[in-house]
FIKOL-126796 format. One record per residue (C-alpha): residue number from 1; residue in one letter; x, z, y. Coordinates in nm, 4 decimals, decimal comma. Each point is the difference from the previous one (the first is absolute). Example, Ala and Ser with C-alpha at 12.3 -4.5 7.8 and 13.67 -1.06 7.14 Angstrom:
2
k=1	r=A	xx=1,2300	zz=0,7800	yy=-0,4500
k=2	r=S	xx=0,1370	zz=-0,0660	yy=0,3440
END
This chain:
342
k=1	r=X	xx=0,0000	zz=0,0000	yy=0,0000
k=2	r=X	xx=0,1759	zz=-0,1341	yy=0,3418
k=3	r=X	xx=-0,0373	zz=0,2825	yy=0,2863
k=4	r=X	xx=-0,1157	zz=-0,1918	yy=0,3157
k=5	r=X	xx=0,0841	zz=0,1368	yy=0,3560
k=6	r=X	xx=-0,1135	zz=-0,2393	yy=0,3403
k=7	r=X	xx=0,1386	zz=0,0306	yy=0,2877
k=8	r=X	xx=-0,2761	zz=-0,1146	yy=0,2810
k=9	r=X	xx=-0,3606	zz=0,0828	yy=-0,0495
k=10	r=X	xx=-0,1294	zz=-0,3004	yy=0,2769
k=11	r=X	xx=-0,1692	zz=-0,3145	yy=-0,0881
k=12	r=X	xx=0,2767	zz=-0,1351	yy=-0,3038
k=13	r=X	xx=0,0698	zz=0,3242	yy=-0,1250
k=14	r=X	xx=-0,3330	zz=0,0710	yy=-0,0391
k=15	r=X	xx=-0,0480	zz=-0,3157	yy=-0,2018
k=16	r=X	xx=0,2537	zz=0,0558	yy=-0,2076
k=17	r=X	xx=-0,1383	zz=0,4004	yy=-0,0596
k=18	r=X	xx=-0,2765	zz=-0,1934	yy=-0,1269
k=19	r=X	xx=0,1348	zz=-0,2488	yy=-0,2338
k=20	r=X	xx=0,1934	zz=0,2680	yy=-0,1590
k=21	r=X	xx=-0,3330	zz=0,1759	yy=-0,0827
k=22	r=X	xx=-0,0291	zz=-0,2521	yy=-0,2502
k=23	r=X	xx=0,2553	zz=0,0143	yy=-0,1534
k=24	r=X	xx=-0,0196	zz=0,3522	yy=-0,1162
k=25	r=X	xx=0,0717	zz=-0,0559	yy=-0,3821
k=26	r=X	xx=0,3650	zz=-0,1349	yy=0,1203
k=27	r=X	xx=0,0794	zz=0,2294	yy=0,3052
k=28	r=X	xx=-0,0902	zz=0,3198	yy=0,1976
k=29	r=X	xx=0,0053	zz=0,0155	yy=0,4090
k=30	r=X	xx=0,1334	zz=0,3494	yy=0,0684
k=31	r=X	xx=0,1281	zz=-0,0437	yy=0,3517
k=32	r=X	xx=-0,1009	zz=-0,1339	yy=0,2891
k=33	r=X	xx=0,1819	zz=-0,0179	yy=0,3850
k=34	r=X	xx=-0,1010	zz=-0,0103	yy=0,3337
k=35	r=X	xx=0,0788	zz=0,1450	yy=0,3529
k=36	r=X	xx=-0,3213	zz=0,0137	yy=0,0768
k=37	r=X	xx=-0,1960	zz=0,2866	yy=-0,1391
k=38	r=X	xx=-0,3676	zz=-0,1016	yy=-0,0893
k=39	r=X	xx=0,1633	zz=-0,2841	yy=-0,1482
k=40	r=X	xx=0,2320	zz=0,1395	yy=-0,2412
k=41	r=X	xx=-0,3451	zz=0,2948	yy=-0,1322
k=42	r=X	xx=-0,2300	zz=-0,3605	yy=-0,0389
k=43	r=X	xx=-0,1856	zz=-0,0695	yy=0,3133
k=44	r=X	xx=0,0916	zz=-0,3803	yy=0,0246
k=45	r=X	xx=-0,3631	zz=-0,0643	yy=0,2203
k=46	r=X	xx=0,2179	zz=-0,1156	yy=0,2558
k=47	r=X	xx=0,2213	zz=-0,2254	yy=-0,1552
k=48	r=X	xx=-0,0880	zz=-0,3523	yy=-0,0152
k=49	r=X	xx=0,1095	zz=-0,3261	yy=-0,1130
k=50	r=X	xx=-0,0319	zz=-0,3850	yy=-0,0297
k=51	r=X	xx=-0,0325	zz=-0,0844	yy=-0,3568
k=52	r=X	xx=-0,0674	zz=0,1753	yy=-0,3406
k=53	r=X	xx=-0,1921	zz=0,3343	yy=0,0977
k=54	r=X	xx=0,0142	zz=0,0444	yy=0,3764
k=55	r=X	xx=-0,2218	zz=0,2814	yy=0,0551
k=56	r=X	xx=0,1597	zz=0,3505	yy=-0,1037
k=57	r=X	xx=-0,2090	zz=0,2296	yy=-0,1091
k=58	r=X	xx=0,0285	zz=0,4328	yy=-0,0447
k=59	r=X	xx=0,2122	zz=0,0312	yy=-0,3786
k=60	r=X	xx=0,0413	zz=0,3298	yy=-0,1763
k=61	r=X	xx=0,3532	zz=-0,0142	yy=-0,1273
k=62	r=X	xx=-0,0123	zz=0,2511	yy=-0,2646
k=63	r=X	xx=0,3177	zz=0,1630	yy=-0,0642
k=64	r=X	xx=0,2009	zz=-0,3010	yy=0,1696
k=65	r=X	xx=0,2725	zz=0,1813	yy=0,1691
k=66	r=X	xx=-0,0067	zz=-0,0728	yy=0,4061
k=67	r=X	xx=0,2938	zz=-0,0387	yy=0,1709
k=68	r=X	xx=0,0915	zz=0,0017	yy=0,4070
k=69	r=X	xx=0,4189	zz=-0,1386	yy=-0,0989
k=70	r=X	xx=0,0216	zz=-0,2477	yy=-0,1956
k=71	r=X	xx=0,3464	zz=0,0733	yy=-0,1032
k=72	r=X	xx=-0,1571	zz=0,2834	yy=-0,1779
k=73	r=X	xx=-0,2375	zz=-0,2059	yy=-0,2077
k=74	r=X	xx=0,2916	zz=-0,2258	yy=-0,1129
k=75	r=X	xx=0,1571	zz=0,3318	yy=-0,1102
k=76	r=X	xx=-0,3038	zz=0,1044	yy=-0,1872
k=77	r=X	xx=0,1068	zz=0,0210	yy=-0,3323
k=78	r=X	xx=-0,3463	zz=-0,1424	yy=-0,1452
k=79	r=X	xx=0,0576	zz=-0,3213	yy=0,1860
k=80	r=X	xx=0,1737	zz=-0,2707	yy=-0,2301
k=81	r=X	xx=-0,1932	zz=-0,3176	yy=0,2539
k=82	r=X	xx=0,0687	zz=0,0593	yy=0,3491
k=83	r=X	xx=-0,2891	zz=-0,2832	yy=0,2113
k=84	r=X	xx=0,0866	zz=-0,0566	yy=0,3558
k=85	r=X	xx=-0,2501	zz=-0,1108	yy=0,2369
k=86	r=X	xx=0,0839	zz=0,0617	yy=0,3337
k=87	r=X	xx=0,1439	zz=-0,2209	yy=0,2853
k=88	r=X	xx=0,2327	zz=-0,2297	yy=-0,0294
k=89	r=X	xx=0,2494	zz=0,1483	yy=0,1946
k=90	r=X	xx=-0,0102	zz=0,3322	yy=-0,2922
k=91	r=X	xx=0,0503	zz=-0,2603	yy=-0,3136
k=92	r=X	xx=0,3829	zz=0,0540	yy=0,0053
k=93	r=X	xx=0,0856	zz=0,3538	yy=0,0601
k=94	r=X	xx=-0,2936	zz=0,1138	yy=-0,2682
k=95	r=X	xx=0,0972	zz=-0,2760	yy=-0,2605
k=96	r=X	xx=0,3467	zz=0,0793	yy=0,0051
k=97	r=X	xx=-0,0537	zz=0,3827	yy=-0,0101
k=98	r=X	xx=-0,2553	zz=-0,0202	yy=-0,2950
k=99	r=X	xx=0,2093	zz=-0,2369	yy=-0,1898
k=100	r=X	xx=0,3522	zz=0,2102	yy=0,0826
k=101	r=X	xx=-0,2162	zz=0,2873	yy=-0,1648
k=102	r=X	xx=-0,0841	zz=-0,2091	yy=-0,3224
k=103	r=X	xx=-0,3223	zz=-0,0602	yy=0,0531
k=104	r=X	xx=-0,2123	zz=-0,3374	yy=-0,0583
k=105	r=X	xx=-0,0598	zz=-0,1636	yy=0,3352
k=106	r=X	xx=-0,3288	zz=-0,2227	yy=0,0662
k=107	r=X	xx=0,0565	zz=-0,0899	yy=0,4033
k=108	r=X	xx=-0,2788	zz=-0,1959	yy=0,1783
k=109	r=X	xx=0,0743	zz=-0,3490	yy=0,2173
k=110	r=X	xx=0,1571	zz=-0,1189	yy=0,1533
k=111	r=X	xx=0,3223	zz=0,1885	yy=-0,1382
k=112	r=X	xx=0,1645	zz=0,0649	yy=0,3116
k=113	r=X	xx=0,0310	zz=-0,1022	yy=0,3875
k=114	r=X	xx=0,3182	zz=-0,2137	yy=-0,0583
k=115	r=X	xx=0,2651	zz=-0,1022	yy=-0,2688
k=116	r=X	xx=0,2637	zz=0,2178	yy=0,0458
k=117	r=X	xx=-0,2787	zz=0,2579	yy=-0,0672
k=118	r=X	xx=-0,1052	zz=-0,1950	yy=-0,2851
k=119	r=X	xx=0,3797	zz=-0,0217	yy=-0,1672
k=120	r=X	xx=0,0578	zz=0,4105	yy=0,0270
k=121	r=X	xx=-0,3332	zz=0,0414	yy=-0,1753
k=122	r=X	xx=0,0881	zz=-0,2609	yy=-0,2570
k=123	r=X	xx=0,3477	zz=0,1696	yy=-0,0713
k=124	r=X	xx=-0,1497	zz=0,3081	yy=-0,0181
k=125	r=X	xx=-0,2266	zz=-0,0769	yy=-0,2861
k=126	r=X	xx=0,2926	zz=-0,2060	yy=-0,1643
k=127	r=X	xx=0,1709	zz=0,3779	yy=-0,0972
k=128	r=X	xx=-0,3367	zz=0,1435	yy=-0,0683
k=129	r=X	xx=-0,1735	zz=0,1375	yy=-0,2769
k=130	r=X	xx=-0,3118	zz=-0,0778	yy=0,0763
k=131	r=X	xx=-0,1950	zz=-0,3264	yy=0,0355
k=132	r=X	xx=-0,0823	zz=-0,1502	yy=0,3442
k=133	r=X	xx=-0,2827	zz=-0,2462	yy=0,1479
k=134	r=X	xx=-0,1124	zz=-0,1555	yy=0,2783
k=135	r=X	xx=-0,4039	zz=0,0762	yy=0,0084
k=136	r=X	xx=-0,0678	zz=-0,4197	yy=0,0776
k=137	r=X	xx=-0,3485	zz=-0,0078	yy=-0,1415
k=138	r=X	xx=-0,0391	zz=-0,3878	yy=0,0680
k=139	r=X	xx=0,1783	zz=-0,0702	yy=-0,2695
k=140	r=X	xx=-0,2402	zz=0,1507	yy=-0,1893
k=141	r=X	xx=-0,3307	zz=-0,0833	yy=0,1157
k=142	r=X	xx=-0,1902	zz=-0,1364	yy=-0,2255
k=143	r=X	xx=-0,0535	zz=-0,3552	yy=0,1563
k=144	r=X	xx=0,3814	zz=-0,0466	yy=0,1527
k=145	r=X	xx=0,1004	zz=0,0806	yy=-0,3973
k=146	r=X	xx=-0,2295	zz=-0,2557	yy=-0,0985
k=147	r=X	xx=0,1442	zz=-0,2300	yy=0,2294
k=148	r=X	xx=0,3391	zz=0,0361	yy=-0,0780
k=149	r=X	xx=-0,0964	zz=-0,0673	yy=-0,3245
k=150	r=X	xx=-0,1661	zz=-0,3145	yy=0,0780
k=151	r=X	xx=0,3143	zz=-0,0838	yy=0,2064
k=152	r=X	xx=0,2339	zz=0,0643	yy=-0,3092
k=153	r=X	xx=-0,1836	zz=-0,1760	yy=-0,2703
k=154	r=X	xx=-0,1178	zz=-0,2971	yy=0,1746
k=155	r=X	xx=-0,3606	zz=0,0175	yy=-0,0631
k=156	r=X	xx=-0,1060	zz=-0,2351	yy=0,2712
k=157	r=X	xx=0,2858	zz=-0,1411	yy=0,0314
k=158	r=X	xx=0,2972	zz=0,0222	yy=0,2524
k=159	r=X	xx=-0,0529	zz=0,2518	yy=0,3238
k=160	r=X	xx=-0,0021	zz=-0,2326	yy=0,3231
k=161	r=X	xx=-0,0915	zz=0,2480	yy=0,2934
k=162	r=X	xx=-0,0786	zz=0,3304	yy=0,0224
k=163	r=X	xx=-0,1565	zz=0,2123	yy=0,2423
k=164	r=X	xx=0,0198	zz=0,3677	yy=0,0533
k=165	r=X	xx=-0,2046	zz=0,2138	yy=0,2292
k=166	r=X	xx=-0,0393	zz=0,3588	yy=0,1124
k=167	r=X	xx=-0,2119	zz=0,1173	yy=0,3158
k=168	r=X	xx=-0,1141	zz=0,3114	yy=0,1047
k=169	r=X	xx=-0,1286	zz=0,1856	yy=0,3207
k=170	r=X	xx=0,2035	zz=0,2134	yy=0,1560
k=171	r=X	xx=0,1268	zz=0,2938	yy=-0,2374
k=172	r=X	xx=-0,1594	zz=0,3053	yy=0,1559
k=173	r=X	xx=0,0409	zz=0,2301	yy=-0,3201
k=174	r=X	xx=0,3490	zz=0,1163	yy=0,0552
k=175	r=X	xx=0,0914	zz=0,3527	yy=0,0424
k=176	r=X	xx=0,1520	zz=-0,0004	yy=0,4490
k=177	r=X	xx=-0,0567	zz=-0,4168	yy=-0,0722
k=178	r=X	xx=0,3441	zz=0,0037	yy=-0,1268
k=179	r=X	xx=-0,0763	zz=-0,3381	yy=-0,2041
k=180	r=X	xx=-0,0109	zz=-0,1958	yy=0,4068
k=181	r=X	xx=0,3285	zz=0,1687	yy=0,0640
k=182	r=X	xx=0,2429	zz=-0,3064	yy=-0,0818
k=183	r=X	xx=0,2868	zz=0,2608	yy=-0,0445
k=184	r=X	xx=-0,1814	zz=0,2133	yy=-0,2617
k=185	r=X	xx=-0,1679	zz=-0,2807	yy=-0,2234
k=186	r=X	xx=0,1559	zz=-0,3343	yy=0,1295
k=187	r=X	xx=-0,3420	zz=-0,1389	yy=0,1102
k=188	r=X	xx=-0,2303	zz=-0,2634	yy=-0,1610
k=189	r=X	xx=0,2961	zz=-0,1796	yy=-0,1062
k=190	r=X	xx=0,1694	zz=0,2676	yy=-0,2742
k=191	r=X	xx=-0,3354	zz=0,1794	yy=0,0174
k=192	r=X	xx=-0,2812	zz=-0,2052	yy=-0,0979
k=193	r=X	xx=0,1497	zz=-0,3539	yy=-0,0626
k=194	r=X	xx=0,2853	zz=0,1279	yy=-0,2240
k=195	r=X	xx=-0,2734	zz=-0,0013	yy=-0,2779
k=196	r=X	xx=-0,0062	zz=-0,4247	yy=0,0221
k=197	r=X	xx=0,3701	zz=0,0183	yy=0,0548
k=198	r=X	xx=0,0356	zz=0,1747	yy=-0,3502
k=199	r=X	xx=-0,2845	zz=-0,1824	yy=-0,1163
k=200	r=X	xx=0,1683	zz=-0,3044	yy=0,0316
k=201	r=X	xx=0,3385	zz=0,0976	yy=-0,0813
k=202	r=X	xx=-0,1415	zz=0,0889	yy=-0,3740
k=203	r=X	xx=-0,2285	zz=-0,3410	yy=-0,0198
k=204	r=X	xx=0,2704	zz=-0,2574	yy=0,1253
k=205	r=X	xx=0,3206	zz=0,1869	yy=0,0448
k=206	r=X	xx=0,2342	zz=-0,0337	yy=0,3316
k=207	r=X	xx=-0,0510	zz=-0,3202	yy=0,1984
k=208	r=X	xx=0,2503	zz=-0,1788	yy=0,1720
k=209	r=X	xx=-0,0976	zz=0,0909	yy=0,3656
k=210	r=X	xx=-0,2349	zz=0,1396	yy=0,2072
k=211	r=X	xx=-0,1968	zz=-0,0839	yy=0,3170
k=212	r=X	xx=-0,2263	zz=0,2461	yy=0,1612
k=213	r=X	xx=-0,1832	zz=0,0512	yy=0,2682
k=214	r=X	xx=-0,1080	zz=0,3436	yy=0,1186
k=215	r=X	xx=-0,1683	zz=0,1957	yy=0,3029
k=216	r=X	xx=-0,0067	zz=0,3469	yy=0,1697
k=217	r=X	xx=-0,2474	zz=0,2064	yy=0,2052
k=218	r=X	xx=0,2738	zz=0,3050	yy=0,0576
k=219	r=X	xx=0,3258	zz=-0,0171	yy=0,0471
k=220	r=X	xx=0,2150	zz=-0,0601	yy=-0,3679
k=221	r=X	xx=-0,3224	zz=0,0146	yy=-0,1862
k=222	r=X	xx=-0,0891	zz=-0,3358	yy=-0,1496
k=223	r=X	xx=-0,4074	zz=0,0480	yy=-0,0865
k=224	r=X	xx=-0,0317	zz=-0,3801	yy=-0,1386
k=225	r=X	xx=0,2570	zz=-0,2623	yy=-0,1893
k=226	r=X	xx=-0,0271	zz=-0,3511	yy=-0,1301
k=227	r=X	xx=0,2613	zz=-0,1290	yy=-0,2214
k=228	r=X	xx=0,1013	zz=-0,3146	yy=-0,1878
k=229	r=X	xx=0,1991	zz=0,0646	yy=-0,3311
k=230	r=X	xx=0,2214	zz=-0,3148	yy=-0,1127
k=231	r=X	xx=0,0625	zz=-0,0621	yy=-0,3059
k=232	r=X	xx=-0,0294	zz=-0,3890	yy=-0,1030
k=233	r=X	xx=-0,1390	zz=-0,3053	yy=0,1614
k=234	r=X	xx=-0,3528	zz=0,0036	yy=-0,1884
k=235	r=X	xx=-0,0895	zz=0,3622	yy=0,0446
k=236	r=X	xx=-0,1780	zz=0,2097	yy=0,2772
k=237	r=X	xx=-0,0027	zz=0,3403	yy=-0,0172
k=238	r=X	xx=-0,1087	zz=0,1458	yy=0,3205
k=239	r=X	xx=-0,0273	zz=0,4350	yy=0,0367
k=240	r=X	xx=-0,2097	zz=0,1285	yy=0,3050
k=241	r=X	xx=-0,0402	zz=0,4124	yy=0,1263
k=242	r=X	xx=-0,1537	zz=0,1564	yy=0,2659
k=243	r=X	xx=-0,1852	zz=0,3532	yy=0,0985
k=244	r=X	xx=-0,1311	zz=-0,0803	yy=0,3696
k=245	r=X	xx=-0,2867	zz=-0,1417	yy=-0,1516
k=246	r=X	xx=-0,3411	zz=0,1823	yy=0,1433
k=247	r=X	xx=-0,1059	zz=0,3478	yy=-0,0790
k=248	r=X	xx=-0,3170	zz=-0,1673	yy=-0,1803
k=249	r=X	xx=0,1922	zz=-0,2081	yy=-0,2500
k=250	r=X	xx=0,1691	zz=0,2630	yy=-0,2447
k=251	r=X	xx=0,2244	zz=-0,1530	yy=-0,2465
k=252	r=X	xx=0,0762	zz=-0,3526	yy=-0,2238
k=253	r=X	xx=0,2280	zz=-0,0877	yy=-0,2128
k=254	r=X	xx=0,0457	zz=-0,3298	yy=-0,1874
k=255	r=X	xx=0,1467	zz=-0,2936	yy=-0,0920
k=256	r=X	xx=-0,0179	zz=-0,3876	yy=-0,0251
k=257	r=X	xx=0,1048	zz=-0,1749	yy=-0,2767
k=258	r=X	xx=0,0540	zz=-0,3955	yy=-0,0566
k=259	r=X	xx=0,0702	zz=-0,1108	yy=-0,2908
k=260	r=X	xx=0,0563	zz=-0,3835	yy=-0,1312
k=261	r=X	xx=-0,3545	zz=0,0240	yy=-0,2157
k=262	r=X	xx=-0,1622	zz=0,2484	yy=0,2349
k=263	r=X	xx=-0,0446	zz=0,3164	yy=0,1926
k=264	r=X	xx=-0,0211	zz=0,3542	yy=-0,0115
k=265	r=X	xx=-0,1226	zz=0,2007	yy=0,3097
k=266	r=X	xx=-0,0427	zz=0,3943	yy=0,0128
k=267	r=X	xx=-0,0839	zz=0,2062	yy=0,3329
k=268	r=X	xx=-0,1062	zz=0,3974	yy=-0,0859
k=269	r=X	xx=-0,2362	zz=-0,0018	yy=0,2968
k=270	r=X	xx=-0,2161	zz=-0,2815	yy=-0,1068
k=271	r=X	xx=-0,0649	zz=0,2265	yy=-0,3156
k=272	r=X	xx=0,0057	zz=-0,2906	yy=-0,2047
k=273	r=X	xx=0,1844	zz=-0,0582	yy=-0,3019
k=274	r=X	xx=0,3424	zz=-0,2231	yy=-0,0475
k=275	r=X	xx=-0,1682	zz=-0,3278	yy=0,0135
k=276	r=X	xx=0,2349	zz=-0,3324	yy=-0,1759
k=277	r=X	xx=-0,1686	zz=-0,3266	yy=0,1626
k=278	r=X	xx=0,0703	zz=-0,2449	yy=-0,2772
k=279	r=X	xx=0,0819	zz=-0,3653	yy=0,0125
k=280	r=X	xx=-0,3454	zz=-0,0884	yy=-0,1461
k=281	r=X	xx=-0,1967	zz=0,1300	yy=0,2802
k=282	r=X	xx=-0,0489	zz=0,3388	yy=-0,1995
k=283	r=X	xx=0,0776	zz=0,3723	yy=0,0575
k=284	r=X	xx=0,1617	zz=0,2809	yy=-0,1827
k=285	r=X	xx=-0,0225	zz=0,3785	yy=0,0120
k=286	r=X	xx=0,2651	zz=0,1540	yy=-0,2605
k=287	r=X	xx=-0,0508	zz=0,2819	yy=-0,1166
k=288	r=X	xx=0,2344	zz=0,2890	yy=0,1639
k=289	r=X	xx=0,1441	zz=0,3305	yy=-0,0921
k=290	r=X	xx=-0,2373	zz=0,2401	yy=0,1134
k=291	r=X	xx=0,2759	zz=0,2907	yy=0,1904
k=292	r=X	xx=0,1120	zz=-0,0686	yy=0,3038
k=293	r=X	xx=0,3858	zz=-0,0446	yy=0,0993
k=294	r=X	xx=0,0340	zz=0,3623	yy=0,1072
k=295	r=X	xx=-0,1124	zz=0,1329	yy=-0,3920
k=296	r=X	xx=0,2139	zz=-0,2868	yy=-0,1071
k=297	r=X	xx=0,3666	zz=0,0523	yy=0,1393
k=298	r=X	xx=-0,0667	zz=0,4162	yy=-0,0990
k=299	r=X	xx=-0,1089	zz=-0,0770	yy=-0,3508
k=300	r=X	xx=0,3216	zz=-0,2716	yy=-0,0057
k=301	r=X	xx=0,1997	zz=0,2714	yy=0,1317
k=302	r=X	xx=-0,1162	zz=0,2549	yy=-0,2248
k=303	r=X	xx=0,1384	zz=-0,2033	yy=-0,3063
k=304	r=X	xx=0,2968	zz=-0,0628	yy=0,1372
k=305	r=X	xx=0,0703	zz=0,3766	yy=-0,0086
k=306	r=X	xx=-0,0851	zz=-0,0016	yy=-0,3296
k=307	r=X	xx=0,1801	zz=-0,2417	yy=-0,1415
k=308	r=X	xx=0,2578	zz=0,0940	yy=0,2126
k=309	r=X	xx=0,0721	zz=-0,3712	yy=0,1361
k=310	r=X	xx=0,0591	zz=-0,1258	yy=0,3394
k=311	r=X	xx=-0,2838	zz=-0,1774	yy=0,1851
k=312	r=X	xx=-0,0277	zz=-0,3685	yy=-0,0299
k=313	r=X	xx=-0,3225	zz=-0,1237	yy=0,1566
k=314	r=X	xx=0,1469	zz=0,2061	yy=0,2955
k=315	r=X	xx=0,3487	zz=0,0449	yy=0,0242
k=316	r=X	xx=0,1809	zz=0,1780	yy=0,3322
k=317	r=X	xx=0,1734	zz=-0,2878	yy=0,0363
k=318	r=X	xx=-0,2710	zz=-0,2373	yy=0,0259
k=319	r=X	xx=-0,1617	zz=0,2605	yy=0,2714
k=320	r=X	xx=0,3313	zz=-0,0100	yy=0,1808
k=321	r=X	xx=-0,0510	zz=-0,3854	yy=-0,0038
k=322	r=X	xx=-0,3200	zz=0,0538	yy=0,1573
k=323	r=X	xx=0,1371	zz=0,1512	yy=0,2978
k=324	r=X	xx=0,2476	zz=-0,1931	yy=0,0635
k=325	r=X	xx=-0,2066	zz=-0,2736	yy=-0,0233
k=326	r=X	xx=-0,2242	zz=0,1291	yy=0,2528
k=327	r=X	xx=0,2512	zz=0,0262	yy=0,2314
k=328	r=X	xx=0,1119	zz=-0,3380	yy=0,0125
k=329	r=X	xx=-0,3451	zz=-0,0692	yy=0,1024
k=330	r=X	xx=0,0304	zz=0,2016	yy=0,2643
k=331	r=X	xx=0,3227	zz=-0,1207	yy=0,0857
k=332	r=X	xx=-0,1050	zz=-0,4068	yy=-0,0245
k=333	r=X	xx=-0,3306	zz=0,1537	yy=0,2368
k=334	r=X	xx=0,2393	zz=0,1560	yy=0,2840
k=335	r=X	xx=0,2434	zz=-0,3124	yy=0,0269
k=336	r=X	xx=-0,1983	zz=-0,2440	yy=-0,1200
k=337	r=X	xx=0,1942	zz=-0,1173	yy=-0,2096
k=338	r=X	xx=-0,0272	zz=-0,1412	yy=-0,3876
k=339	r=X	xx=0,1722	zz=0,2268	yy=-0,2495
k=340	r=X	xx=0,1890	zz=-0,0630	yy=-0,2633
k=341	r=X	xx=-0,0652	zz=0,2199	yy=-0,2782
k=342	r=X	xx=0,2046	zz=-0,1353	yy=-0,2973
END
C-alpha cells in the first residue's frame, strides 16, 4: 500500500485528492499540505477550477494528517508518494527535497519556470531512490491517447495538419492570482499552452522550427499565442492558447485532426463525443476510456511504483522538452523571428 502525501489543497490538488479516492485498493492518502488553514482540515468551497471538478466542496478528511510545512509532510514517515501541486515557481525546491529524502515524486506542469531549473530537478532524481513524474495529463486523456494511436498505426492514413487549441477566461481561481503573475507561473505560455506543447511533443516529436506569434495585456505576461510547428512540406500542425477570453466562456480544449482518408475533431465544451468525418460522407464516434486524464496519469503512476520502473508515457525528460519548447515560442514571439528547433 503506497502512502500518499499532497502538497497544495487548491483546484489540482484537489483533483488529484480525488482521483486517489479511487484508488484505495492500491494506495492510502495520509497527508495532506497547505499554508492555508481551512484548506489543509477540508474546506475546499473556495477553491475553483477550469476543468475536471471545479467546484470544491466541505471534505471530512478522516485521520489524514494536516500539515502547515510542507517539509514536515515529506518527513512524515508514512509518506512513500510525495504529490506536488502548487505554483510553478515551488516545483523545484519541493521536488528536489522530497526526492533527496527518498521519496516518490509526482510534480504537476509545467515542471519548472526555466531549464536550468528543469536540469537540477532532473539530476536530482538521476541519484534518487525514488521514482519521479511530471503530472502531464494530456497525454493521457482519453481522446489525445486515441489519437496518438491513430497517428502511430496509420488508420486513416498519413497525418497532414493538425490543430491544437486551448482557451479559457481569465483564471480567477488562484490563491493572491498568483497564476497572472508571469514570474510565479510563466503566464499562458508555460501555464496553460504547455499542455499542446507536450501534447504535441508526444504525438509528432520535435519539429524543425518554430514560428509564433503571441500577445500581452500586462507587462511580461503573454495571455494568448499562435504558433506554427514545422516539420515537412505536406504537414500543418498549428497550436493556439489563450485565457483573456470573457468571463462567460469558461473553458475548451480540443483538437483538429486531418488525416489523408478523413478527420477527427474533439472540443470538451461542445460536450460532444470525438467525432472521425470519413471519406464516404460518414461519421464515427469510438468508443473511449471512460476516466479522465487526471485518474489516468495517477493510476499510470501508481504502477510504476509498483513495478518499480521508470515512467515512459511521461518521462522528465520529455517534460523538460516541453518547456523548452515553450520558450522558443516565446522567444520566435518577442523577435519575431523563425526558430530553429533541430
Amino acid at each position: 500500500m503506497i502512502g500518499v502525501g499532497i502538497i497544495g489543497a487548491g483546484f489540482i490538488g484537489r483533483n488529484h485528492f480525488n482521483q486517489y479516492e479511487k484508488l484505495t485498493d492500491r494506495c492510502k492518502l495520509v497527508a495532506l499540505c497547505d499554508k492555508e488553514e481551512p484548506r489543509r482540515l477540508g474546506d475546499w468551497s473556495g477553491v475553483g477550477g477550469n476543468v475536471g471538478d471545479t467546484q470544491g466542496t466541505r471534505r471530512d478528511l478522516g485521520d489524514i494528517r494536516p500539515y502547515a510545512d510542507w517539509k514536515e509532510l515529506i518527513a512524515d514517515p508514512k509518506v512513500d508518494l510525495v504529490d506536488i501541486c502548487v505554483p510553478t515557481y515551488l516545483h523545484k525546491e519541493m521536488a528536489i527535497a522530497a526526492l533527496k529524502a527518498g521519496k516518490h515524486v509526482l510534480s504537476e506542469k509545467p515542471m519548472a519556470l526555466n531549464l536550468q531549473e528543469c536540469d537540477e530537478m532532473l539530476a536530482a532524481a538521476a541519484s534518487a531512490k525514488g521514482r519521479f513524474m511530471i503530472a502531464q495529463c494530456i497525454r493521457f486523456w482519453p481522446e489525445c491517447v486515441w489519437l496518438k494511436q491513430a497517428i502511430d498505426d496509420r488508420r486513416y492514413g498519413e497525418l497532414k495538419a493538425l490543430h491544437l487549441r486551448r482557451q479559457a477566461s481569465t483564471p480567477g481561481y488562484s490563491l493572491n492570482n498568483w497564476i497572472l503573475d508571469p514570474a510565479l507561473s510563466g503566464g499562458a505560455i508555460l501555464d496553460l499552452h504547455v499542455h499542446d506543447v507536450d501534447f504535441a511533443l508526444f504525438l509528432l516529436g520535435k519539429p524543425e522550427a518554430i514560428c509564433a506569434q503571441a500577445c500581452q495585456r500586462t507587462a511580461g505576461a503573454y495571455d494568448r499565442v499562435h504558433a506554427l510547428w514545422h516539420y515537412r512540406p505536406d504537414l500543418v500542425v498549428q497550436l493556439e492558447g489563450y485565457w483573456d477570453m470573457p468571463p462567460a466562456f469558461g473553458f475548451n480544449m480540443g483538437f483538429t485532426a486531418r488525416f489523408e482518408k478523413g478527420a477527427v475533431v474533439f472540443d470538451i465544451c461542445t460536450g460532444q463525443p470525438l467525432t472521425v468525418y470519413t471519406p464516404d460522407g460518414g461519421k464515427e464516434t469510438p468508443e473511449m476510456q471512460p476516466n479522465d486524464g487526471y485518474y489516468n496519469e495517477i493510476d499510470y503512476f501508481l504502477g510504476c511504483i509498483e513495478r518499480n520502473e521508470a515512467p515512459r508515457t511521461s518521462t522528465p525528460a520529455e517534460s523538460r522538452d516541453a518547456v523548452g519548447i515553450a520558450l522558443i515560442e516565446k522567444q520566435s514571439a518577442q523577435t519575431g523571428q523563425v526558430i530553429k528547433v533541430r
